[in-house]
N, C-alpha and C positions, 0 to 999 in steps of 0.2 A: 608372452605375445602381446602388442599391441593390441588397446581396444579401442581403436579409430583407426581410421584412412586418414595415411602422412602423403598420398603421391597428389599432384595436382591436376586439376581437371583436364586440361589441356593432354597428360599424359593417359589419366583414365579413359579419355575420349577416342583418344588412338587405340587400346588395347582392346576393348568392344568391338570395333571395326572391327578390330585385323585378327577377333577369333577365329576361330573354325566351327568350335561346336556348336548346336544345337540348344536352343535354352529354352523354356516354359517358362511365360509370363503369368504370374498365377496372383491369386485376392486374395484374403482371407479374415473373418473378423471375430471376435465372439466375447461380448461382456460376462467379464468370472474376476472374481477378486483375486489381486495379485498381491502376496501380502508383502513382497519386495522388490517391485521394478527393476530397481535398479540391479540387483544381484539377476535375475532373471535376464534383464538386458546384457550384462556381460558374459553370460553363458551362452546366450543364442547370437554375440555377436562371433565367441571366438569357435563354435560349431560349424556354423553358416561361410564364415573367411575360411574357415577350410574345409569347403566346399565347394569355394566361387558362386556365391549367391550372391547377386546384386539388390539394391533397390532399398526401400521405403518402411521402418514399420513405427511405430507410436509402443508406447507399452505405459501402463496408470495403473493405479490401482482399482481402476474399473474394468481392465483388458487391456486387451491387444487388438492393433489393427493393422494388417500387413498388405503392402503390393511390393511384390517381388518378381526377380527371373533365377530360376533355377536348372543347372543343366541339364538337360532331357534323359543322361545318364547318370542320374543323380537321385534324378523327382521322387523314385519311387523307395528311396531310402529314404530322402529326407521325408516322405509323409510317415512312411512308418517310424522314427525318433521323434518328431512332431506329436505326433499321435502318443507316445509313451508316456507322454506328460499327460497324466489326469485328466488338468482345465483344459486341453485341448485335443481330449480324446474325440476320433472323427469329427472333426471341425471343417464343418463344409467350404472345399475348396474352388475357386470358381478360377476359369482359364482363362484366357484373354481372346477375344475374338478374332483380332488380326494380329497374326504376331513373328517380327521378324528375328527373333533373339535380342534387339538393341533398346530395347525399351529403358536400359540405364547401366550406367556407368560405372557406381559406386555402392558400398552397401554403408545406410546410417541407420542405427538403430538408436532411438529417443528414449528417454522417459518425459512423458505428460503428463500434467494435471489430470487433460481426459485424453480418451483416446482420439475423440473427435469437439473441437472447440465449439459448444455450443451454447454457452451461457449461461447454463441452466442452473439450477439448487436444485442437488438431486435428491437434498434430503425435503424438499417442499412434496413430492408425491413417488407413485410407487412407478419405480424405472425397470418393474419387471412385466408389468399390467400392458404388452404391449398389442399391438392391431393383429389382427387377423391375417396370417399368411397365402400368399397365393401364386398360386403357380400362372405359369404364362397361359393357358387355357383357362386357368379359372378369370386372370386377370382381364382377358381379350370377352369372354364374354360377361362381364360385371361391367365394360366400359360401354354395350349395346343398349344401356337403360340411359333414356334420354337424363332420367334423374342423378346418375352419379356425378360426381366430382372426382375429375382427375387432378393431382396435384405435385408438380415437381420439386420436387425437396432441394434440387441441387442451384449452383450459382448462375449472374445471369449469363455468364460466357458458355457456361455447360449448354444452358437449352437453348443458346444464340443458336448452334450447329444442327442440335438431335433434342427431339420431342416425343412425346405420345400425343398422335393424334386431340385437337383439343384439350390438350391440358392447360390448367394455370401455372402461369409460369412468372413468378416473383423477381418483380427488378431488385436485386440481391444482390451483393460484392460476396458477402461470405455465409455459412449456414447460419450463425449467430443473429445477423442482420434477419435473414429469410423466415424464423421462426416467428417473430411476433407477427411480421407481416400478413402472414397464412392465419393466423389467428384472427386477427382483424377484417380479413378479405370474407370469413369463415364465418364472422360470428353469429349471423342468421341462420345459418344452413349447417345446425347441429343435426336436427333429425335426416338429413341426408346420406347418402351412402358414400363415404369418402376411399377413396384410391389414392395411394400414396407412394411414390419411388425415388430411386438415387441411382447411381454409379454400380454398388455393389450391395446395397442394404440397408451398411451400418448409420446410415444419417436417419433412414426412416425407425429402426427400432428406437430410440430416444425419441426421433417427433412421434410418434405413433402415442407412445403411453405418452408423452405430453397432451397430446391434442384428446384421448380420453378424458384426461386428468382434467381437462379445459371443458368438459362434458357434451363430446362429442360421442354421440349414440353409435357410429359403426363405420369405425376405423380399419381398413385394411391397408397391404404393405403387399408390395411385386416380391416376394423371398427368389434372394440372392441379387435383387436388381436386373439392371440393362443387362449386365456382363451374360447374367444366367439364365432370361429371359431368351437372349437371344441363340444363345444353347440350346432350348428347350425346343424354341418356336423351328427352327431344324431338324429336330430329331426327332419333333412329332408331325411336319411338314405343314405349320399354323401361318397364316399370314402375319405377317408384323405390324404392328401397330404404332411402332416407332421409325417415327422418317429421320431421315438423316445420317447422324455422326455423333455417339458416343465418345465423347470428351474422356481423356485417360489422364491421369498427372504423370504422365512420366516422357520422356523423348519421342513419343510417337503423337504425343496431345489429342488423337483422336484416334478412333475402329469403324470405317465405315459399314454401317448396318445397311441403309438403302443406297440406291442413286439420286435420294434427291437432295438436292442442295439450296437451305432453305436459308442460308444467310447471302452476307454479303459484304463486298470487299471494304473494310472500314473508310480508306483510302479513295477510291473509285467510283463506289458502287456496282461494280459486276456482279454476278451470281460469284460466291467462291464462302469453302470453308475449311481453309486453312489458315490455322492458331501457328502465331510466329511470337518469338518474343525478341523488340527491337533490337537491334547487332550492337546498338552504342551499349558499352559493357552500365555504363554509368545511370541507364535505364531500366530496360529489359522490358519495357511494356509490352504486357497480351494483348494480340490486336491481330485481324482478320486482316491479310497480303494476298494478295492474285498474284500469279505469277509475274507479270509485266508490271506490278506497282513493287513487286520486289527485285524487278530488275534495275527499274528507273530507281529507286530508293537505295538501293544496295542494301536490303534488309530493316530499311531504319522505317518508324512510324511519322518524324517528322524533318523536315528540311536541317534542326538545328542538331540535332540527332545524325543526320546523315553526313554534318560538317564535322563534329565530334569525333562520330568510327573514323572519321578519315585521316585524322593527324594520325602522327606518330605514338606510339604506345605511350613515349613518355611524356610525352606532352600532356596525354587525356589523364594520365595518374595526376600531372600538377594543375591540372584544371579541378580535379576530383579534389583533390589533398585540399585545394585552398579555399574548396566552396563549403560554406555555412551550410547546414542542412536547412534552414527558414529564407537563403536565399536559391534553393536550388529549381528556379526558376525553369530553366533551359533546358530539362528533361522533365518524362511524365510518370509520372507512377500508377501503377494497374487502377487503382481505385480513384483517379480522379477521371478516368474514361474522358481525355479527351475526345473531340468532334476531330477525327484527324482530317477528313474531308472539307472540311470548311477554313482549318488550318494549312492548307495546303490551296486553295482555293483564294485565300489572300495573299498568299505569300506570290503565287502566281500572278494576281493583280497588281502589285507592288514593285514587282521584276521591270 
């Protein structure tokens, strides 16, 4: 059996649609030594492919870390063969909030240095020394003391959408970037009572004994994250303390948690919080579209982008083919965060 995906995207994207079944979008993480990745990653890919499990997982020799969709008449096998395995006997599974089965297309399964890229030397302190866990009640009322520190671990496009109430929230491209920053923003307010979250956990357990390790007196962490948080806060009937839109990395890019909508249109500026990534293939930048800036745009973040999608296919291959990567001007890439409003804005004046 193959151990990859030979079909191409274009085909994979069609075959998601046009299931039928029913799939559970599911997380799951857990640092344990793997003493061969790579032999492990080729076991759980050819398991999983014949199962139809789509989606996401990392695998190092510090763990595993998985977002996946699994068929609703499957789930309950695949946890129990999941579970067989020792290192991830009942490994907390966390579900996905909104979920319409299409969350992804493909199934890649990685070997990584880590499972999560965070820069770190893990041999400089002890990465098991981690923060104190807390459930959404404990978490909801630890944030009532005027004295805590909330702190969102994740990037800036994550807490552009969805936040906890008053949290700090780190102008950050990536987790690697976000750690020293928290550090720094922090380093008065050791003896303070720190709150800490992510997407699903796994970023806080590594910052957590980091930021110990940094001699921080009393680190806690949301256990299981947004995902589980908001599990919880339902089924104990708790208010939420997170507004907005939980940011997802997979084909839905966001799980709306409230109705409020605390960003806005990169483009425009309207109220809106939908993550789009530009249609010019040669791009793809994440970037905030309102509907009617994705109507006028045809999907694209900037006017030269929108001239690009629009040739012919082959055209934009011999544009791509024949451009220098130091002269690629004419598209943006996620981390240079264009001002697409301002660029759009001259280009209008110019007209």
């Amino acid at each position: 059996m193959l151990l990859q995906n030979r079909v191409n995207k274009k085909e994979l994207k069609k075959r998601i649609q046009e299931e039928n079944s029913k799939r559970i979008t599911i997380s799951f993480y857990r640092y344990v030594i793997i003493e061969n990745p790579q032999e492990l990653r080729d076991k759980l890919f050819v398991e999983w492919s014949g199962i139809s499990v789509l989606g996401r997982t990392y695998i190092a020799r510090e763990g595993i870390n998985a977002q996946i969709s699994v068929p609703e008449e499957k789930f309950e096998s695949f946890k129990e063969n999941l579970f067989l395995d020792s290192r991830f006997a009942n490994i907390p599974i966390k579900i996905a909030v909104e979920d319409n089965g299409k969350s992804f297309y493909k199934l890649a399964i990685k070997v990584r240095h880590k499972i999560v890229a965070d820069g770190l030397n893990d041999d400089a302190f002890d990465v098991s020394n981690v923060g104190k866990h807390l459930t959404a009640k404990e978490f909801n009322e630890a944030m009532e003391s005027p004295d805590t520190i909330v702190v969102d671990m994740r990037n800036h496009y994550e807490s552009e959408v969805g936040r906890f109430e008053g949290a700090i929230c780190p102008d950050a491209d990536t987790f690697r970037d976000e750690l020293p920053l928290v550090i720094e923003q922090l380093k008065d307010k050791k003896d303070q009572k720190i709150l800490m979250y992510c997407t699903g956990g796994v970023r806080c357990e590594k910052a957590s004994a980091y930021l110990k390790h940094q001699g921080f007196k009393d680190v806690n962490q949301l256990h299981g994250g947004i995902i589980d948080y908001v599990r919880q806060i339902k089924a104990e009937h708790l208010p939420s303390k997170f507004i907005g839109k939980n940011f997802v990395f997979d084909e839905r890019m966001g799980e709306r948690i409230t109705e409020d909508v605390i960003a806005k249109c990169h483009q425009c500026g309207e109220p809106c919080d939908t993550h789009v990534n530009c249609a010019n293939d040669d791009c793809h930048l994440l970037f905030i579209q309102c509907t009617a800036c994705a109507e006028k745009m045809n999907g694209c973040c900037t006017p030269q982008c929108k001239h690009i999608a629009s040739l012919p296919i082959e055209e934009q291959r011999i544009l791509r083919k024949g451009k220098k990567k130091e002269e690629a001007h004419s598209v943006y890439k996620s981390r240079l965060r264009p001002n697409l409003s301002e660029i759009l804005a001259t280009k209008n004046e110019s007209s």
